[in-house]
C-alpha positions in Angstrom: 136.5 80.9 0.2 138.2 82.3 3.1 140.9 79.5 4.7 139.4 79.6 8.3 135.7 79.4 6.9 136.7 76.1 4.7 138.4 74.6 7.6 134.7 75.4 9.6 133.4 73.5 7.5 135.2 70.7 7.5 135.0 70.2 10.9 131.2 70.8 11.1 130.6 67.9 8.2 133.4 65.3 10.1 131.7 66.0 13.0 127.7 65.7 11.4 129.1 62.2 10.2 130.3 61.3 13.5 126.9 62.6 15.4 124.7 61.1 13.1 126.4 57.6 12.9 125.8 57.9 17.0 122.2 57.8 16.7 119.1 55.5 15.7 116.3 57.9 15.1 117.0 59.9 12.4 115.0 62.8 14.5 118.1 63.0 16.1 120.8 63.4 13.6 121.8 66.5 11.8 120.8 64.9 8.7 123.8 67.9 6.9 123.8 68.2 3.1 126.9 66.4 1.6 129.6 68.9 0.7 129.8 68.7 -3.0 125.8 69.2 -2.4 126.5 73.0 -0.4 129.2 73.8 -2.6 126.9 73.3 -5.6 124.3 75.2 -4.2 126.7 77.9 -3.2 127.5 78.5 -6.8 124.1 78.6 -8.1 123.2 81.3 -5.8 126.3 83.3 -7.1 125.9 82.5 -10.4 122.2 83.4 -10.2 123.4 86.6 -8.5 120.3 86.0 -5.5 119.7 88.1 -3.0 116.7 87.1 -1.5 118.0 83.3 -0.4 115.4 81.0 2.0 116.4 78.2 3.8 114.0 75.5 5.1 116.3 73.2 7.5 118.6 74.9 9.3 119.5 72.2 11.8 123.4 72.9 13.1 123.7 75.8 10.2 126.0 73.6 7.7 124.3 74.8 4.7 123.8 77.7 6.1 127.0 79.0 6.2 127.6 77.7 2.6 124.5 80.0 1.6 125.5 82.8 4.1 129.1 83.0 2.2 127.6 83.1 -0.8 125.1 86.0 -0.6 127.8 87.5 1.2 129.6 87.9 -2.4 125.8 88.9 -3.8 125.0 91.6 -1.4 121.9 89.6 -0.1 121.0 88.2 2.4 119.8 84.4 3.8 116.5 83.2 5.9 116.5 80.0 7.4 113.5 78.1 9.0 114.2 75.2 11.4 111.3 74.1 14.2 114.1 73.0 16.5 115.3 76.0 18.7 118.3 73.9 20.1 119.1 73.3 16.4 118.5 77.1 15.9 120.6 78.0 19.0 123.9 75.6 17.4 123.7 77.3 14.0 123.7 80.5 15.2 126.7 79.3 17.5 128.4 78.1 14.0 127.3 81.2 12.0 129.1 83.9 14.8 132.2 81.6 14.7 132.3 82.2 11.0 131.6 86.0 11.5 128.4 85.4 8.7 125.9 86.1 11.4 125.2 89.6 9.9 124.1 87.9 6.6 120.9 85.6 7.9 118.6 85.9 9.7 117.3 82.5 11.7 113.6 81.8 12.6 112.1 78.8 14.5 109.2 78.5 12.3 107.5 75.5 10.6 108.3 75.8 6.5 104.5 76.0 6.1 104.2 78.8 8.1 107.1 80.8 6.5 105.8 79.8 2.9 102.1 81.1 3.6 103.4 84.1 5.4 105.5 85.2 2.4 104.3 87.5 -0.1 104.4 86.4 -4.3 107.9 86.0 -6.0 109.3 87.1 -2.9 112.4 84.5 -3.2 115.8 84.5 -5.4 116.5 80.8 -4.4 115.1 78.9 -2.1 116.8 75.8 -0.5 113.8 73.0 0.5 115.4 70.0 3.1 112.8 69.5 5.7 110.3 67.0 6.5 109.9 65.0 2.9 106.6 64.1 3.5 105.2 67.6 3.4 106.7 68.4 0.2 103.5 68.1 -1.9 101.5 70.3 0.5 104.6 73.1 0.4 104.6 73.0 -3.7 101.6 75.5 -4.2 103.5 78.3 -2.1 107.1 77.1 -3.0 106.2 77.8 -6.9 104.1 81.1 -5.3 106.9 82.8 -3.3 109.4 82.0 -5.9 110.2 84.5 -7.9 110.2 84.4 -11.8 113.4 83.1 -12.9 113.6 82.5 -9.7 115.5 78.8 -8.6 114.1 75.9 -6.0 116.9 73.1 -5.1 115.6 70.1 -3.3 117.7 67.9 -1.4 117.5 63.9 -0.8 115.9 63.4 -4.5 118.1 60.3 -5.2 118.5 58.7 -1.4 114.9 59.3 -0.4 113.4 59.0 -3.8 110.1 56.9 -3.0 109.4 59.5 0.1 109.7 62.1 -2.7 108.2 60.6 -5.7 104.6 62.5 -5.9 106.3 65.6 -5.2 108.7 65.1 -8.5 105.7 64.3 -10.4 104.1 67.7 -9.6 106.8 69.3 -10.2 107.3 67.8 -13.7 104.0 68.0 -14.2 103.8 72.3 -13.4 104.2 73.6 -16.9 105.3 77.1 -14.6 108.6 75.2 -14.1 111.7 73.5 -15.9 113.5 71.2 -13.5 116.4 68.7 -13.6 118.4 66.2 -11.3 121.5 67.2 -10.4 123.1 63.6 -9.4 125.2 65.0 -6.3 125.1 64.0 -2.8 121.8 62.3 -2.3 120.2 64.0 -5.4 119.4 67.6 -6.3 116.0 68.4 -7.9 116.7 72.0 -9.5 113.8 73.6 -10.6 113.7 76.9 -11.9 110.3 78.9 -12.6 109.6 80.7 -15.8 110.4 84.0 -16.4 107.5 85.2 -17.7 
């Protein structure tokens, strides 16, 4: 990773820990991925050479720019979904700053929305850390839109694992899908749908 990017990054997680500690309702943090968390998911969308990456929660563009580097190396390309136009507005502040802007492409659109509006197998990896409780109404288009062989990671498995427990249980339960727990971070749910 390029020198000036990594110390981007940096700053941008000190400073999501700082911000977030700052305020009460969570509505109002950043709510960023751990590192170890981005860097993993940056290496599974190289490894899985994806060009067709979708992001929903953007907030201040942290993972973003961890996804944007890495389908920088793949030749695609990155859309991320965030209902929060400030929130929109600061990530593509962070995203020109990294010069990755030409590599995503940022909506403010509700996850639902971009999941019924895309078309079948459509997505290479797709990056789900939103609004937990909607997770069980997403999973019909999330295993829809992804494509075959195609991989889902799912943040906050681990720290928010009762707000996320009947969405697990659909997953494991989807004989279209293999998953796993990556123990990273706040917890990783990797789920990669069939090939066939």
């Amino acid at each position: 990773m390029d020198p000036r990017l990594s110390a981007l990054l940096d700053d941008l997680h000190r400073f999501g820990v700082e911000h977030d500690a700052e305020r009460l309702d969570r509505l109002d943090r950043y709510r960023n991925v751990e590192p170890d968390t981005a860097r993993l998911l940056a290496v599974l969308v190289r490894a899985k050479g994806a060009r067709s990456v979708l992001e929903l929660g953007t907030s201040n563009g942290y993972s973003t720019l961890w996804l944007a580097d890495a389908v920088a190396a793949t030749g695609g390309r990155v859309t991320s979904a965030d209902i929060d136009a400030d929130r929109t507005e600061l990530a593509a502040a962070n995203l020109a700053r990294a010069g990755l802007s030409d590599h995503v492409d940022l909506r403010v659109a509700d996850a639902a929305d971009v999941l019924s509006e895309s078309r079948d197998g459509t997505w290479d990896f797709i990056f789900l850390d939103a609004e937990r409780p909607a997770y069980v109404d997403y999973w019909p288009d999330l295993v829809r839109v992804l494509a075959p062989g195609g991989l889902l990671a799912v943040d906050n498995v681990l720290s928010h694992a009762e707000q996320v427990r009947d969405f697990c249980a659909l997953v494991t339960g989807d004989p279209r899908v293999a998953e796993t727990l990556a123990p990273t971070g706040a917890g990783a749910l990797l789920v990669v749908r069939d090939p066939a």
